[in-house]
GUZALUM-836112 format. One record per residue (C-alpha): residue in one letter; x, y, z. Coordinates in Angstrom, 3 decimals, padded with zeros to 6 digits, m for minus. Each point is the difference from the previous one (the first is absolute). Example, Ala and Ser with C-alpha at 12.3 -4.5 7.8 and 13.67 -1.06 7.14 Angstrom:
BEGIN
   r       east      north         up
   a    012.300   m004.500    007.800
   s    001.370    003.440   m000.660
***
This chain:
BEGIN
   r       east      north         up
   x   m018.741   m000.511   m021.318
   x    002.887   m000.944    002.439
   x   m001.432   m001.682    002.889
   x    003.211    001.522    002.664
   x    001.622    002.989   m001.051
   x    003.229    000.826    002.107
   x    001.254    003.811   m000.086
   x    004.152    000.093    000.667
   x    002.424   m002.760   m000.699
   x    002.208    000.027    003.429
   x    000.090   m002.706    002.110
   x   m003.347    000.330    001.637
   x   m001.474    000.604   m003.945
   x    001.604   m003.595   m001.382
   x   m001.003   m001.750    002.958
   x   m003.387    000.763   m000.118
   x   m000.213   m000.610   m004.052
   x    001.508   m003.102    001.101
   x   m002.525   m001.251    002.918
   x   m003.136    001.546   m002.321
   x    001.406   m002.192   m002.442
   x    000.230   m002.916    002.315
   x   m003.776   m000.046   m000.014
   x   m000.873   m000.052   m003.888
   x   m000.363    003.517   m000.228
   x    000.897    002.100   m003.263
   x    002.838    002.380    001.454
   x    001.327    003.171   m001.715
   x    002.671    002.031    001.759
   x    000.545    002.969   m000.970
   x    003.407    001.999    000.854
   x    001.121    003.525   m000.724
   x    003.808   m001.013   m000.646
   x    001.047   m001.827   m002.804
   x    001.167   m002.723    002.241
   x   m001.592   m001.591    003.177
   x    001.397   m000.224    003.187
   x    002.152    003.324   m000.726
   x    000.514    000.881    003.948
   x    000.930   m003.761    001.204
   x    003.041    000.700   m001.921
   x    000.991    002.536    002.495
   x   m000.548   m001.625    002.958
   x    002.110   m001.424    002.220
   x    002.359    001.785   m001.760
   x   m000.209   m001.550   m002.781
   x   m000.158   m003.907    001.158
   x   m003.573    000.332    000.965
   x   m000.976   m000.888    003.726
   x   m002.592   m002.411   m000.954
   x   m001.220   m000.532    003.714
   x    000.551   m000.744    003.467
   x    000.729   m003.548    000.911
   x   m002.260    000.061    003.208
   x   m003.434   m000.607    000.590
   x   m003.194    001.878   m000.608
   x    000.026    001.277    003.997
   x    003.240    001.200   m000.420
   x   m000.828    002.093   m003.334
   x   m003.370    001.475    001.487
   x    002.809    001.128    003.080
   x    002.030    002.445   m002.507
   x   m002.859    001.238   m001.211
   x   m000.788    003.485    001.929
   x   m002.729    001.118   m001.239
   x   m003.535   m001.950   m000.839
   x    001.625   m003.233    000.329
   x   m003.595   m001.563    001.578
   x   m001.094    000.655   m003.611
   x    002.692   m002.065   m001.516
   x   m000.519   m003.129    002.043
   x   m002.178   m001.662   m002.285
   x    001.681   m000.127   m003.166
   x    003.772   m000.455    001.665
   x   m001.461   m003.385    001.887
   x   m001.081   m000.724   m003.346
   x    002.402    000.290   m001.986
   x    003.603    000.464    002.412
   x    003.376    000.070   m000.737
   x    000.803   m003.955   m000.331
   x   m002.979    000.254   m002.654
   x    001.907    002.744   m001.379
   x    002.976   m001.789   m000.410
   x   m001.695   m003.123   m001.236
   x   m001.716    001.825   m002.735
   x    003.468    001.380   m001.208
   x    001.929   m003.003    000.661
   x   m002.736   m001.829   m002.261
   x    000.815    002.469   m003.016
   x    003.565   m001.381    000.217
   x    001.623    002.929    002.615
   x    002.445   m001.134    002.095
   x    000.126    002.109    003.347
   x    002.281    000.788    002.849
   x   m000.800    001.589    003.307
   x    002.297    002.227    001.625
   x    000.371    001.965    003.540
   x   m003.187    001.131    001.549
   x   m002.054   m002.191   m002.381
   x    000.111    001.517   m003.219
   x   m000.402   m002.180   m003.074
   x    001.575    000.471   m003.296
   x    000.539   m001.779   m003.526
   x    003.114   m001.687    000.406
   x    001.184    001.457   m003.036
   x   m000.178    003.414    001.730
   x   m002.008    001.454   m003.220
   x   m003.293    001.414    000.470
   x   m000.260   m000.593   m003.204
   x   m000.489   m003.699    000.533
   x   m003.413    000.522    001.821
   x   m001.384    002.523   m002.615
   x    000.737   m003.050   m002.740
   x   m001.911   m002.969    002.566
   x   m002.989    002.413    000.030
   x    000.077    000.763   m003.777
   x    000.111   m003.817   m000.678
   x   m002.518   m000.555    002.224
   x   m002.238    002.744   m001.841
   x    000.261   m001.577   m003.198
   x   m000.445   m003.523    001.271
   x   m003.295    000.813    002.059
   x   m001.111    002.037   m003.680
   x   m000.422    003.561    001.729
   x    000.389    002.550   m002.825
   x    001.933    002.880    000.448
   x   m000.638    003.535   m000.763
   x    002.054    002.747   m000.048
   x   m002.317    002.833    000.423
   x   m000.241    002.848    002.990
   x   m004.109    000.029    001.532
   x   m001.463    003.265    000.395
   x   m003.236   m001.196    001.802
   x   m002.575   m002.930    000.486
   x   m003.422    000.326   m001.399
   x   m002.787   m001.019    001.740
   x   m003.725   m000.429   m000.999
   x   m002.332    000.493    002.808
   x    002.463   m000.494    002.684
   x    001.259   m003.089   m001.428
   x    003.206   m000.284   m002.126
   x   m000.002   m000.368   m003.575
   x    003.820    000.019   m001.007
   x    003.110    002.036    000.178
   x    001.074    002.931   m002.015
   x    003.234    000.760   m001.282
   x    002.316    002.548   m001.862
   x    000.221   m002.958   m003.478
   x   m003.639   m001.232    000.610
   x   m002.728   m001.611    002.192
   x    000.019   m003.424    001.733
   x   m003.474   m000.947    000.759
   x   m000.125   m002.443    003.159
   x   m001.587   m001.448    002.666
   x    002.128    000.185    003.102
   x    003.349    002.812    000.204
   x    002.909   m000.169    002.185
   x    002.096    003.121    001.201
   x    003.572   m000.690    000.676
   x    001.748    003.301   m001.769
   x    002.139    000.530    003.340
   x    000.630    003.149    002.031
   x    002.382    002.882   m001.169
   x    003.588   m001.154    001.305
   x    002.287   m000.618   m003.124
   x   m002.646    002.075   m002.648
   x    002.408   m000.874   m002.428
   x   m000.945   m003.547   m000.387
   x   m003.593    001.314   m000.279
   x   m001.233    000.154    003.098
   x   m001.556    003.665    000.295
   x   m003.423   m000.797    001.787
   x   m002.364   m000.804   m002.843
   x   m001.469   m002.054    002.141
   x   m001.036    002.539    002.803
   x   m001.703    001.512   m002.901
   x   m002.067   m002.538   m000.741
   x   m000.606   m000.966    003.126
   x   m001.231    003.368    001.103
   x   m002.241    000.188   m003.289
   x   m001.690   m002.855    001.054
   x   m000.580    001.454    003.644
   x    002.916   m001.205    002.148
   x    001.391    001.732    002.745
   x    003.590    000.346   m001.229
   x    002.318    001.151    002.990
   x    002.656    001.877   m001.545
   x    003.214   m001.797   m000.536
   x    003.490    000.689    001.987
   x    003.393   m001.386   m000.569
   x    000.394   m003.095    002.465
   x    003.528   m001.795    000.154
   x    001.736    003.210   m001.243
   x    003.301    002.255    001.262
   x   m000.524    002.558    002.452
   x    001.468    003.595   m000.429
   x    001.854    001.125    003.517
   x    000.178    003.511    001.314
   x    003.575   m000.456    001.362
   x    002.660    000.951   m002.694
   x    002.406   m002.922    001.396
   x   m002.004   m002.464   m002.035
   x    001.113    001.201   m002.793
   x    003.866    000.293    001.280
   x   m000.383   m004.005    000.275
   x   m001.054   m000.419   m003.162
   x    000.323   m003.589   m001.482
   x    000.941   m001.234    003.590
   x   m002.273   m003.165    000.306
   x   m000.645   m001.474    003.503
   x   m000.488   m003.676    000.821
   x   m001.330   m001.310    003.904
   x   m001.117    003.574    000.910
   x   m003.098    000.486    001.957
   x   m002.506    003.030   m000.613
   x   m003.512    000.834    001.559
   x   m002.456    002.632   m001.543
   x   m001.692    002.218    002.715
   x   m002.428    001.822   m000.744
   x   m000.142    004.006    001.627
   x   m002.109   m001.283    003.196
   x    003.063   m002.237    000.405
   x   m002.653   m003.481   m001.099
   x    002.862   m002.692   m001.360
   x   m001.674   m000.937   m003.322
   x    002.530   m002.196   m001.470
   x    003.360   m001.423    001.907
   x    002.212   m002.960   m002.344
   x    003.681   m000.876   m000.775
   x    001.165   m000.300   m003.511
   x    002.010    002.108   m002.437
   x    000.186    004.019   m000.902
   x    000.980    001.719   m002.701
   x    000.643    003.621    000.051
   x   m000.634    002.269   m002.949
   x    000.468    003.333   m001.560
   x   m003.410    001.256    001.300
   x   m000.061   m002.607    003.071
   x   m001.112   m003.462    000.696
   x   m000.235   m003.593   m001.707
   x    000.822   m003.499    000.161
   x   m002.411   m002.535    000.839
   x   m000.635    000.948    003.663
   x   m001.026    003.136   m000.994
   x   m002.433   m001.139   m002.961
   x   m001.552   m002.435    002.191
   x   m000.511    002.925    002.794
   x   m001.786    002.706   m002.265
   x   m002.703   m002.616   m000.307
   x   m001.264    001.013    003.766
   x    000.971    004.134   m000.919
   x   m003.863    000.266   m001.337
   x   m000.803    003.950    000.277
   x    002.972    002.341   m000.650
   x   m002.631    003.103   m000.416
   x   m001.338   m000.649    004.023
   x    003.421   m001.307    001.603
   x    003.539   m000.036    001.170
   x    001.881   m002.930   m000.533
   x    003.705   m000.454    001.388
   x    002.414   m002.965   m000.431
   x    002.238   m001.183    002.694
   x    002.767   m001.821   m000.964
   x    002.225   m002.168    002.340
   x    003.393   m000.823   m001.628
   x    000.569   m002.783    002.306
   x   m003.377   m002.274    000.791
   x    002.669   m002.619    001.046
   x    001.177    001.497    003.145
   x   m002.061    001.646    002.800
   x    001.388    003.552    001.686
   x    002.104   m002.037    002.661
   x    001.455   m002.301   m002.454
   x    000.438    002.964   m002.708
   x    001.444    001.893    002.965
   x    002.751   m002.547    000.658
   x    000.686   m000.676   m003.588
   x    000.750    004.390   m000.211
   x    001.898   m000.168    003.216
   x    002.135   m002.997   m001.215
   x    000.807    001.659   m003.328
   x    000.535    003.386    001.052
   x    002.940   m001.814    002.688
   x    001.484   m002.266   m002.840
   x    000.662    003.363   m001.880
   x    000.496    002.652    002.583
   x    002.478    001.615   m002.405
   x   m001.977    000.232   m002.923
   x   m002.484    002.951   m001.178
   x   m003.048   m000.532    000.851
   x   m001.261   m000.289   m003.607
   x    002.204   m003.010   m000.799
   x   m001.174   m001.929    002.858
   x   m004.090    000.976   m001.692
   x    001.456   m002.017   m002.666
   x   m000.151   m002.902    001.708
   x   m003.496    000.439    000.800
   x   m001.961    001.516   m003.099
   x    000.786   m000.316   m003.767
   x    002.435    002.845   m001.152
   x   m002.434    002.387   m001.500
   x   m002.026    000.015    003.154
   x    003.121    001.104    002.420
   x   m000.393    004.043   m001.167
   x   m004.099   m000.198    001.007
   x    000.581   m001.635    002.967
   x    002.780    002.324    001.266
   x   m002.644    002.920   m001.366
   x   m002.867   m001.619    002.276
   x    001.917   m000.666    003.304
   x    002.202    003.152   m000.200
   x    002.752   m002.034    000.578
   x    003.407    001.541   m001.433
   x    001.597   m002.646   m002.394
   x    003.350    001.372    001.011
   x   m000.187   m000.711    003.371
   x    001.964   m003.061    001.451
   x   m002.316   m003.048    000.738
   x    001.647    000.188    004.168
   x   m001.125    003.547    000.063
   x   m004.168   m000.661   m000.963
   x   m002.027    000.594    003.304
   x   m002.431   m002.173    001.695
   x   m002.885    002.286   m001.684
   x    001.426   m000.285   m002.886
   x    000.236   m003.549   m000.514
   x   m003.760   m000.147    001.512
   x   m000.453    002.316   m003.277
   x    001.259   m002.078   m002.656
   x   m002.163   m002.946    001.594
   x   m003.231    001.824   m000.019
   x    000.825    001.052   m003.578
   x    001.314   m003.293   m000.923
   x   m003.082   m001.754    001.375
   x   m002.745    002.920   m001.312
   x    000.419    002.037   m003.448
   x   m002.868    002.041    000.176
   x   m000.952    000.828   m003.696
   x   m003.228    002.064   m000.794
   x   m002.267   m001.010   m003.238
   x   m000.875    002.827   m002.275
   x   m002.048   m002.552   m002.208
   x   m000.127   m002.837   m002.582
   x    001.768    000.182   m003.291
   x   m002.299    000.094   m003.205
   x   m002.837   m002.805   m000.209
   x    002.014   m000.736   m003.303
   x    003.134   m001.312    001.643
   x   m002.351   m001.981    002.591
   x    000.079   m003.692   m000.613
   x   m003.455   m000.353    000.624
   x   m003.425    002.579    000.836
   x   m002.017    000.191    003.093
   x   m003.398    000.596   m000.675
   x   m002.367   m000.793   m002.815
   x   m003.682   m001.731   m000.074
   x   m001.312    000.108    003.222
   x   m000.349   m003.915    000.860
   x   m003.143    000.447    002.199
   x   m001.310    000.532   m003.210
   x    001.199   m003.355   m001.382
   x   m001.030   m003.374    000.852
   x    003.403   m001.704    001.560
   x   m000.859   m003.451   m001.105
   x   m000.448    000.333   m003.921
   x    001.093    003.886   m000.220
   x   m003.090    000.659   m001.916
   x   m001.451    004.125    000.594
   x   m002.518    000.064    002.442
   x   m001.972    003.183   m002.383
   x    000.857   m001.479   m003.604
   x   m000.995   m003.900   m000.418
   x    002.385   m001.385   m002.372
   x    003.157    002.051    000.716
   x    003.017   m001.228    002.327
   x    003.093    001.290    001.192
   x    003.480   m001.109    000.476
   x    003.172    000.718    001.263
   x    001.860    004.006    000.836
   x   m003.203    001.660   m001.363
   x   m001.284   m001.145    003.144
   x    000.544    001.592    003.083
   x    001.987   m002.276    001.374
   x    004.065   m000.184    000.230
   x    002.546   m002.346    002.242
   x    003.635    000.232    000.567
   x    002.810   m000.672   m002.013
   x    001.550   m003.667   m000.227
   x   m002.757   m001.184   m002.632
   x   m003.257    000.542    001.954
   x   m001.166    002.407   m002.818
   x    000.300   m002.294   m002.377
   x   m001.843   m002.634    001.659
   x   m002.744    002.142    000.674
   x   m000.178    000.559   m003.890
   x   m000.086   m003.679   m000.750
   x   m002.740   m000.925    003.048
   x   m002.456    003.253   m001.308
   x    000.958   m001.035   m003.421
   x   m001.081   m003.862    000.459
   x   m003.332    001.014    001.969
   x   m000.864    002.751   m002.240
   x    000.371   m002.018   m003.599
   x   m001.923   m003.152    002.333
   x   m002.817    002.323    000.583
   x    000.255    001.663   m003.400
   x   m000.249   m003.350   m001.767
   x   m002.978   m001.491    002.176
   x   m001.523    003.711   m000.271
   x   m000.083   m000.199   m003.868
   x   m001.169   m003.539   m000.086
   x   m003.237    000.151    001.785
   x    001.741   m002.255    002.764
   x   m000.975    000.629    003.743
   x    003.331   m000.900    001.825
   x    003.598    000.366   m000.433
   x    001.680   m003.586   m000.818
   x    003.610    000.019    001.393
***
């Protein structure tokens, strides 16, 4: 009999072995994969964006969706306590622009190892085994079941993820066991993922990345869901980059609505300064074609859409373009309209919206409100943030509270000791 057994071996899995541990508990965590931590070596591009050097305010404010619900275990257990708990395992870390933290080696690698010698130092064993489904006698749980065996216990945690990245092994095992044991499971959507455009000159830019731009999303009833400055990337079917990742985490319901992205070219300057800047140019190099003076404004492979989209000859001479249109090439310049057709695949998302409904889940130890004994952490929740290491967080903070309430669950105690 293990008193804490934790399902899934990602970051939210360890930490919770780890904090049941803490408490004297008997741990066993079991993971499909023959190693742990599989998808942490993926993120951040490989170098792992361990967190968010801010407070816990700041990480409940890029959280979109059910971030009330997530206020109790990110006070808890916040970044700096993050960082101290990795530091501790001998990981030096660097932060870099907007925040994000990293190993300073740049290896992802280095954070999977800190966990695994944690693991062995606190004595959790380690399984690998995939769970098909948690027994229960008379509503209350008696152990998990799996594909090599069954692991008889007193308290379970959930943390197999969403289905982003199915590859590493997340394919939503855990929706299925939540469901079997009565959960509302909402059904799960790719969140920070590429968009697909309808216009073909997406496509035509292919590769071209864009730093300092400025988009909004509208939806059709013209409601501004999203508006932020940051960096593009266009693609063979559309849209990328982190600007664009970080605003399909407000495009919700695809099925029901329209969603279009305006994007401004030049945040910097307002119409009368953007005006002057054209008028200036177009002076300095009245003999020129038109399209050579463009290059002075827009990256290369952008000057044949823009001359499609303001109907602008290229051949013309830059003394011979018109008051209108100049005012054309501003409007365009300051608002690329570009109409979404949809997400890419939930497997090329970085992370899943929906999952366990968390009204359903008790915010302060994770523990299911219909199963005594049985917790929750991290993506196979329905929760999700943006990108610059906010996911990640929120897998450590559920991870901490869940294996805290697991522990105390399995050993009779009636509060959670921090």
């Amino acid at each position: 009999m293990n008193d804490v057994v934790v399902i899934g071996g990602g970051a939210a899995g360890c930490m919770a072995a780890l904090a049941a541990a803490e408490q004297g508990a008997s741990v066993l965590l079991l993971e499909r994969n023959p190693k742990l931590g599989r998808k942490l070596y993926i993120t951040g591009k490989g170098r792992c964006n361990v967190t968010n050097d801010c407070g816990a305010a700041e990480v409940l404010r890029n959280v979109p969706h059910n971030s009330r619900f997530l206020t109790s275990a990110v006070t808890r257990f916040p970044p700096e306590a993050v960082k101290r708990f990795f530091e501790a395992q001998g990981v030096a870390l660097k932060t870099e622009r907007g925040g994000r933290v990293f190993p300073q080696s740049d290896k992802a690698a280095d954070i999977i190892d800190a966990l695994l010698r944690a693991l062995r130092r606190a004595g959790v064993s380690v399984v690998q085994d995939r769970v098909t489904a948690l027994e229960l006698d008379g509503g209350a749980l008696r152990g998990a079941a799996g594909e090599q065996g069954a692991y008889p216990c007193r308290a379970a945690v959930i943390a197999t993820g969403g289905v982003s990245y199915p590859l590493t092994g997340s394919t939503g095992d855990g929706y299925a066991l939540a469901q079997a044991m009565g959960h509302t499971v909402l059904p799960p959507k790719p969140s920070l993922v590429p968009l697909v455009a309808k216009q073909s000159f997406c496509a035509r830019m292919q590769g071209l990345s864009l730093k300092n731009v400025a988009i909004r999303v509208r939806t059709e009833k013209k409601k501004t869901l999203f508006a932020q400055q940051g960096e593009l990337l266009f693609t063979h079917f559309g849209l990328s980059g982190p600007l664009i990742l970080t605003a399909s985490a407000h495009m919700r319901d695809f099925e029901g609505e329209h969603y279009r992205i305006l994007l401004d070219l030049k945040p910097a300057l307002d119409e009368e300064k953007l005006d002057r800047r054209l008028l200036r140019d177009l002076e300095e190099q009245a003999n020129r074609n038109f399209q050579h003076v463009l290059e002075g404004l827009v990256p290369r492979l952008m000057v044949p859409v823009l001359l499609e989209l303001t109907g602008i000859p290229g051949s013309v001479k830059a003394n011979s373009v018109t008051r209108a249109q100049r005012r054309r090439l501003l409007e365009t310049l300051k608002c690329i309209s570009i109409d979404i057709v949809g997400p890419r695949p939930v497997e090329e998302a970085i992370i899943t919206s929906g999952g366990v409904k968390v009204s359903e889940v008790n915010p302060a130890t994770m523990e299911s409100k219909r199963i005594p004994g049985i917790f929750f952490a991290g993506e196979v929740l329905d929760v999700d943030a943006y990108t610059g290491g906010f996911n990640l967080q929120i897998a450590w903070s559920t991870g901490r509270a869940a294996g805290l309430g697991a522990g105390a669950c399995a050993l009779g105690q009636g509060g959670v000791e921090l």
